[in-house]
C-alpha positions as CSV (number, residue, x, y, z in Angstrom):
1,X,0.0,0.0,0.0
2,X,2.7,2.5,0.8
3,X,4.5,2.2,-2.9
4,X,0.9,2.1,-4.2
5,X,0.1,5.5,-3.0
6,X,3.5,6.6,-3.1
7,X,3.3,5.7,-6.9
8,X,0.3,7.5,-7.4
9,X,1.9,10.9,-5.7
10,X,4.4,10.6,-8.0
11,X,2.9,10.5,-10.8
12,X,0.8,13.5,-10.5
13,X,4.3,15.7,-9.3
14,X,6.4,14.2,-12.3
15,X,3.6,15.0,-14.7
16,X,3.2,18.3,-13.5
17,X,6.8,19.4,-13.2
18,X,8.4,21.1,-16.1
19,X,10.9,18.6,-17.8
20,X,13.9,18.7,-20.2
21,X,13.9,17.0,-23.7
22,X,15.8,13.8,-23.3
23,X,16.1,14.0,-27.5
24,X,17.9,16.5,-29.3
25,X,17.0,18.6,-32.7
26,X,17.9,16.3,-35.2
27,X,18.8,13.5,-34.0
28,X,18.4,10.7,-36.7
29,X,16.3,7.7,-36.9
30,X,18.9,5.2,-36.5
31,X,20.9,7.3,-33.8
32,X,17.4,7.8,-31.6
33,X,16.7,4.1,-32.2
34,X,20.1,3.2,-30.4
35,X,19.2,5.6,-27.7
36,X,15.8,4.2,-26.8
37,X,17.7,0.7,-27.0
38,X,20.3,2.1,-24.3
39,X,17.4,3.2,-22.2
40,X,15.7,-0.1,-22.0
41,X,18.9,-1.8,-21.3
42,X,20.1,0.8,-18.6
43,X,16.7,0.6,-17.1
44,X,16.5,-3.0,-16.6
45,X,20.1,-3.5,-15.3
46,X,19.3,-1.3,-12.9
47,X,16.0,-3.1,-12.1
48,X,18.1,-6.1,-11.7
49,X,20.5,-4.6,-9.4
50,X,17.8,-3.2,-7.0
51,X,14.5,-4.3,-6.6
52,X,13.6,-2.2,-4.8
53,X,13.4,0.9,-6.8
54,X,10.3,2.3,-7.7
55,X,9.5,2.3,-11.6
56,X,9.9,6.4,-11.5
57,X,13.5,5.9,-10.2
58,X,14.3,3.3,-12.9
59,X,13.2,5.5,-15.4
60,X,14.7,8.7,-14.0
61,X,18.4,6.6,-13.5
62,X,17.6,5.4,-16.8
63,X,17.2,8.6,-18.8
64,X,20.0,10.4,-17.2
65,X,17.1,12.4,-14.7
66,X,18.5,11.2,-11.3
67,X,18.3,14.5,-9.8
68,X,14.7,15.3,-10.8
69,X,13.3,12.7,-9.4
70,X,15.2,13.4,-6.3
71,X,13.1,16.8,-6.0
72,X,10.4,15.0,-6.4
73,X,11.2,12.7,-3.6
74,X,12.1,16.0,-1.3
75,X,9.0,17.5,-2.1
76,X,7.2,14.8,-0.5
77,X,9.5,14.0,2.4
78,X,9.3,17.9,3.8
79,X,5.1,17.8,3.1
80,X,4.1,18.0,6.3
81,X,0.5,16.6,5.6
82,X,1.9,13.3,4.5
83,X,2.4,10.2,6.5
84,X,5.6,9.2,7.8
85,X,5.5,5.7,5.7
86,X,5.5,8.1,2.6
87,X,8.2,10.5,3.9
88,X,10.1,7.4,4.6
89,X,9.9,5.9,1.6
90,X,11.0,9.1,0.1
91,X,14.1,9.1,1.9
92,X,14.7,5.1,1.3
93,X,14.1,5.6,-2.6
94,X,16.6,9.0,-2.5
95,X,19.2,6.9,-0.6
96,X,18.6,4.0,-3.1
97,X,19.1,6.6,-6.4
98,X,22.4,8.2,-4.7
99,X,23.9,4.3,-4.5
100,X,23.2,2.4,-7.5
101,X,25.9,1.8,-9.9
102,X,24.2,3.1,-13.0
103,X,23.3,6.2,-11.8
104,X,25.3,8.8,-13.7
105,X,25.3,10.7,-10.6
106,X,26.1,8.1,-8.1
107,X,27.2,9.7,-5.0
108,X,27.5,6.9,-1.5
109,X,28.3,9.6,0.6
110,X,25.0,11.5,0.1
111,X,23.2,8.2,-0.2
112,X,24.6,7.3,3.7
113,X,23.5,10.7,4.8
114,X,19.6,10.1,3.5
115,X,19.6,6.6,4.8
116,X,20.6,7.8,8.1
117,X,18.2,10.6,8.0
118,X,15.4,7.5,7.8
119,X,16.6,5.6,10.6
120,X,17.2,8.9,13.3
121,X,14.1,10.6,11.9
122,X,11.7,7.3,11.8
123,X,13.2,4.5,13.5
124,X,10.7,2.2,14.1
125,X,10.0,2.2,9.9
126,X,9.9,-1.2,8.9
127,X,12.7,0.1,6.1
128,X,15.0,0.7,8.9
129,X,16.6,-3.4,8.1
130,X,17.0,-2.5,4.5
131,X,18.6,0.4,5.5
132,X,21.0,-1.0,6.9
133,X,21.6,-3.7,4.6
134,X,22.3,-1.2,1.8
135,X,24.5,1.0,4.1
136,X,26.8,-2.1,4.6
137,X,26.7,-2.8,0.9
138,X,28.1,0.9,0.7
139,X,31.3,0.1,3.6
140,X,31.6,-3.0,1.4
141,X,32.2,-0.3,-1.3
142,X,34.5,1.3,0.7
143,X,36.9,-1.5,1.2
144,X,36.7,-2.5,-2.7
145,X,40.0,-1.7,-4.7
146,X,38.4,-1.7,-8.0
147,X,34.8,0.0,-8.9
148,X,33.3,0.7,-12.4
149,X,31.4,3.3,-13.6
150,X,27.8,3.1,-15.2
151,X,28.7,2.6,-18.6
152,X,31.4,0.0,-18.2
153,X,28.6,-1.8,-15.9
154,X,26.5,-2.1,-18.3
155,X,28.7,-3.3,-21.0
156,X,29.8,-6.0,-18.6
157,X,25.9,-6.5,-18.1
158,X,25.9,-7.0,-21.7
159,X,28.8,-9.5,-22.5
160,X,27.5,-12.0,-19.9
161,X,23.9,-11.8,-21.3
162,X,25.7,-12.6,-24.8
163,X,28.0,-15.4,-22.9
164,X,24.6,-16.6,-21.7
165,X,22.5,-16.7,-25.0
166,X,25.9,-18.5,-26.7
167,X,26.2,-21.2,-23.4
168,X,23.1,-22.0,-24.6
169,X,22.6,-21.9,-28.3
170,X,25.9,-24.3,-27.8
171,X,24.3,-26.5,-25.3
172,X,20.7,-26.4,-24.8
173,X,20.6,-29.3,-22.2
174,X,22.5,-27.0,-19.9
175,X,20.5,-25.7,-16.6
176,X,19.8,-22.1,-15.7
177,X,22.3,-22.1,-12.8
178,X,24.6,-23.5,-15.2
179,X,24.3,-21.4,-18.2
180,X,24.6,-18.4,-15.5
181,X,27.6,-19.4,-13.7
182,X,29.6,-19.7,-17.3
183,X,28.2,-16.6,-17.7
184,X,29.7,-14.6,-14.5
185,X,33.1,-16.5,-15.2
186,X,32.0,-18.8,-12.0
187,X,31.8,-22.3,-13.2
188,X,33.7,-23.6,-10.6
189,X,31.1,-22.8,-8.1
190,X,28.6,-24.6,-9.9
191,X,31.0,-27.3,-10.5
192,X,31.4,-27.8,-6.8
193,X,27.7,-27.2,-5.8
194,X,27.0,-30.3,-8.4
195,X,29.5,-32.6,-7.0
196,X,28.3,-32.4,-3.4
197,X,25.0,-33.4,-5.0
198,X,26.7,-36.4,-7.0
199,X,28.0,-37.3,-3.7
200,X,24.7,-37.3,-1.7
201,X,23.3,-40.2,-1.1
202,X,19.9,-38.4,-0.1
203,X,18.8,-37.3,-3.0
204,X,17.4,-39.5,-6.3
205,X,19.5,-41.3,-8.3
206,X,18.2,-38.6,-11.4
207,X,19.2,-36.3,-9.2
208,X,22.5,-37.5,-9.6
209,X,23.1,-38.3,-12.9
210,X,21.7,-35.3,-13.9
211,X,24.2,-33.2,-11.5
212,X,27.1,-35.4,-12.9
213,X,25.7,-34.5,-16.4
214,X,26.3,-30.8,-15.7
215,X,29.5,-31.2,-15.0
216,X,30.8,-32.3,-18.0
217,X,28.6,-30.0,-19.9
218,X,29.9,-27.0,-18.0
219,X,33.6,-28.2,-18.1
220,X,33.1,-28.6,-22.1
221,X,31.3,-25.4,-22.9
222,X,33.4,-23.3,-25.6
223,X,31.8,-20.0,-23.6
224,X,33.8,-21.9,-20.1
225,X,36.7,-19.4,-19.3
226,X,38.1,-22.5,-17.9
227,X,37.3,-25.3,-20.3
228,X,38.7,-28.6,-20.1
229,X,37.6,-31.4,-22.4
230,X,39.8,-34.1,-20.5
231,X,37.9,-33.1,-17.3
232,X,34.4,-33.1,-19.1
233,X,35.1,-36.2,-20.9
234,X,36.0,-38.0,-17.5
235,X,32.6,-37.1,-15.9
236,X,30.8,-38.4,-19.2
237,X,32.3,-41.3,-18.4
238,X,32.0,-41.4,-14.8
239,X,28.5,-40.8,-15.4
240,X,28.0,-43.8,-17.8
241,X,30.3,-46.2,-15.0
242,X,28.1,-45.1,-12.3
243,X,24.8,-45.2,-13.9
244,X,24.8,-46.8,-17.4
245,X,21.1,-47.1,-17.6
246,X,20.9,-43.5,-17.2
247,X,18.5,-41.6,-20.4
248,X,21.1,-39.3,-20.3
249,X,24.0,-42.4,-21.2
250,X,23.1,-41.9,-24.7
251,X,23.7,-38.2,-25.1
252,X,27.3,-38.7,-22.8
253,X,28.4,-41.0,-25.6
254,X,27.7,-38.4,-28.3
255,X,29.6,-35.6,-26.2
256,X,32.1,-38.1,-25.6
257,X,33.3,-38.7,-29.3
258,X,33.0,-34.5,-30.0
259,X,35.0,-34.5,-27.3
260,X,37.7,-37.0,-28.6
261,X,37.8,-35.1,-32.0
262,X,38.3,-31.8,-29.9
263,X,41.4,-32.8,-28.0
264,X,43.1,-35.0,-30.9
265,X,43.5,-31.9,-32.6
């Protein structure tokens, strides 16, 4: 209910407040194409990166109109005939704008000052706890060595998505947490996670073979950082030793000669 009317407040402030042409004079088909394209993508990488962001501080991030929207988000926080949930939210969403990483403008330190404002000013606000969540993704921040800025996020948003679609154009057999972990350069991970299954004696015997399965999929992957054929072609045959009247037996043995081509050359 709070984002509901909170939404609804917006809405009528945005559409009433003057705003500046995101397009200018000129600009060609093709070029405005590409922009609108950026736009979408910005907007849902930073979706993705924070859920909880209300749609008008996606867009505003999105477009480049961080600032606006923060206005907006004063101009409700110091209305004194509004609730507290709404002034709190307004302060929550401001801090939220000032951290995320595709924010133009992104600024931690102002982002700690608004979500500190929240917890002194309304401490019993049931966004107190994701408050602080987010202010100890910020010291996290602080004790990084490296940081990126928006654009070179996004372009790293956009070479895993195209990792992704090629893990599985190349292997459509190959889960979800698979297909993401070659993705994020993490195989190993998923690797590990799969052979604690393998070794579990709880869970099914499908279970099993299909962890084992993933394995070697993920190991032979061209889109793998780390491929290694001789490791995927041992877990083929692991799995077809351990449970050779697997349905999956016949696919190993198919993987198993590709793989035999692969390495002989």
């Amino acid at each position: 209910m709070r984002i509901a009317l909170l939404s609804c407040l917006l809405l009528v402030l945005v559409g009433c407040a003057a705003t500046t042409p995101l397009v200018i004079g000129g600009l060609g088909v093709t070029e405005y194409a590409k922009f609108k394209a950026d736009v979408r993508e910005r907007a849902e990488a930073c979706q993705a990166s924070e859920q909880d962001l209300l749609p008008q501080s996606v867009k505003a991030i999105s477009q480049g109109d961080a600032k606006h929207i923060i206005e907006v988000y004063l101009t409700i926080y110091r209305n004194p005939e509004l609730p507290n949930n709404m002034k709190a939210e307004s302060l929550y969403q401001i801090g939220l704008i000032y951290m995320n990483e595709y924010n133009e403008d992104r600024d931690d330190e102002q982002a700690v000052v608004y979500f500190n404002r929240l917890k002194t000013e309304f401490p019993s606000s049931v966004l107190c706890a994701d408050v602080d969540e987010r202010l100890a993704i910020i010291n996290q921040r602080r004790d990084a060595t490296v940081s990126f800025d928006a654009d070179t996020l996004l372009a790293m948003r956009q070479a895993i998505s195209e990792r992704a679609s090629s893990c599985y154009a190349e292997e459509n057999a190959l889960l979800p947490a698979s297909i993401e972990a070659i993705a994020h350069k993490q195989a190993q991970k998923a690797i590990n996670a799969y052979l604690s299954m393998v070794n579990d004696s709880k869970l099914s015997q499908a279970e099993r073979e299909e962890a084992l399965y993933q394995i070697a999929l993920i190991y032979m992957n061209t889109q793998n950082v780390h491929r290694d054929d001789a490791s995927a072609k041992h877990y083929f045959e692991q799995l077809l030793l351990k449970f050779p009247d697997s349905a999956l037996c016949h696919d190993a043995k198919q993987h198993i000669a590709t793989l035999e081509k692969r390495i002989e050359k």
